[in-house]
C-alpha positions as CSV (number, residue, x, y, z in Angstrom):
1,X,-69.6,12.9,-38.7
2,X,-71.5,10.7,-36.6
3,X,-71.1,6.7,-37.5
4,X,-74.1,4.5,-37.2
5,X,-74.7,0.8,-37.6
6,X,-77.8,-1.8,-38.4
7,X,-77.8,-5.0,-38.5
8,X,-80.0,-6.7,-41.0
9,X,-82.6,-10.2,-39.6
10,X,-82.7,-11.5,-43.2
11,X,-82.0,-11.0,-46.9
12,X,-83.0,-8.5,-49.2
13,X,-85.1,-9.1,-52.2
14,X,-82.9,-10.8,-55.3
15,X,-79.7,-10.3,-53.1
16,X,-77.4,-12.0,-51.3
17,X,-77.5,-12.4,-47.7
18,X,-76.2,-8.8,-46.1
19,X,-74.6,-9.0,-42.4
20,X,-73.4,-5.1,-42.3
21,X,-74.5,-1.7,-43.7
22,X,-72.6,1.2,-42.7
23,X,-74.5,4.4,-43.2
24,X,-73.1,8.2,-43.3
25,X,-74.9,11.0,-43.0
26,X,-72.9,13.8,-44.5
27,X,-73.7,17.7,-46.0
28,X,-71.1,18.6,-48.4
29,X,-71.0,22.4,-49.2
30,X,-67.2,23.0,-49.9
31,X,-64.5,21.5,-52.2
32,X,-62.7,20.5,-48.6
33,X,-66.0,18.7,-47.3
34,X,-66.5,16.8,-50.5
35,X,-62.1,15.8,-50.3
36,X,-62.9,15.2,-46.6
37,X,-65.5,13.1,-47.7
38,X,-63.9,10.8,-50.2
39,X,-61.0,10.8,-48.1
40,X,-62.7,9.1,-45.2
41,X,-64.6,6.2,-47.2
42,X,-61.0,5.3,-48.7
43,X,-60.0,5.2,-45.1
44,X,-63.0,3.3,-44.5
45,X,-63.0,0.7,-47.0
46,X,-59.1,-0.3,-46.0
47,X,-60.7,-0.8,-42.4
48,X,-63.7,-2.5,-43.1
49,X,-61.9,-5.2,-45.8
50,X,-60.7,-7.0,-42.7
51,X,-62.7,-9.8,-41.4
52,X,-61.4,-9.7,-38.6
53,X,-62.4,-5.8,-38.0
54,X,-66.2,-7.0,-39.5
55,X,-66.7,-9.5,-37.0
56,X,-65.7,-7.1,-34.0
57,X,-68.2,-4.6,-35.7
58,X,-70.5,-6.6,-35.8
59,X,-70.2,-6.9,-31.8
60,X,-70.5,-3.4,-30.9
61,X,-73.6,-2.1,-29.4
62,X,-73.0,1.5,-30.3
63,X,-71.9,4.2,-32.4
64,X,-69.3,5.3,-30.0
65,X,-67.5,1.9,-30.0
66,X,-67.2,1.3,-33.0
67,X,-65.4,4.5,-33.1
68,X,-63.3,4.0,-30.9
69,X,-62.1,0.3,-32.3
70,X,-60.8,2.3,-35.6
71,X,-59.0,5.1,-34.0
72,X,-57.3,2.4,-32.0
């Protein structure tokens, strides 16, 4: 799995204003991918309903650091 981030200029149309979308690109062939899967975004979502986590994101320049914040 390889993390990415993007960092939106403005609003979207009829929403409210987004700061972060996380994106994962992942192919899920097996019963243990798609567990792996679900597993990792329940993870995820316990890290990322921090603001203080958000707002470090939010500083990273790559990838690879924002990986390595969360296995901190």
């Amino acid at each position: 799995m390889n993390p990415g981030q993007a960092i939106l200029t403005g609003p979207s149309a009829g929403m409210a204003m987004v700061e972060v979308v996380f994106l994962l690109a992942v192919k899920m062939t097996s019963k243990f991918e798609i567990k792996r899967t679900k597993q990792f975004y329940k993870d995820f979502l316990q890290l990322t309903d921090n603001d203080e986590n958000l707002e470090a994101v939010k500083k990273m320049d790559s990838a690879l650091d924002i990986y390595q914040y969360f296995i901190k």
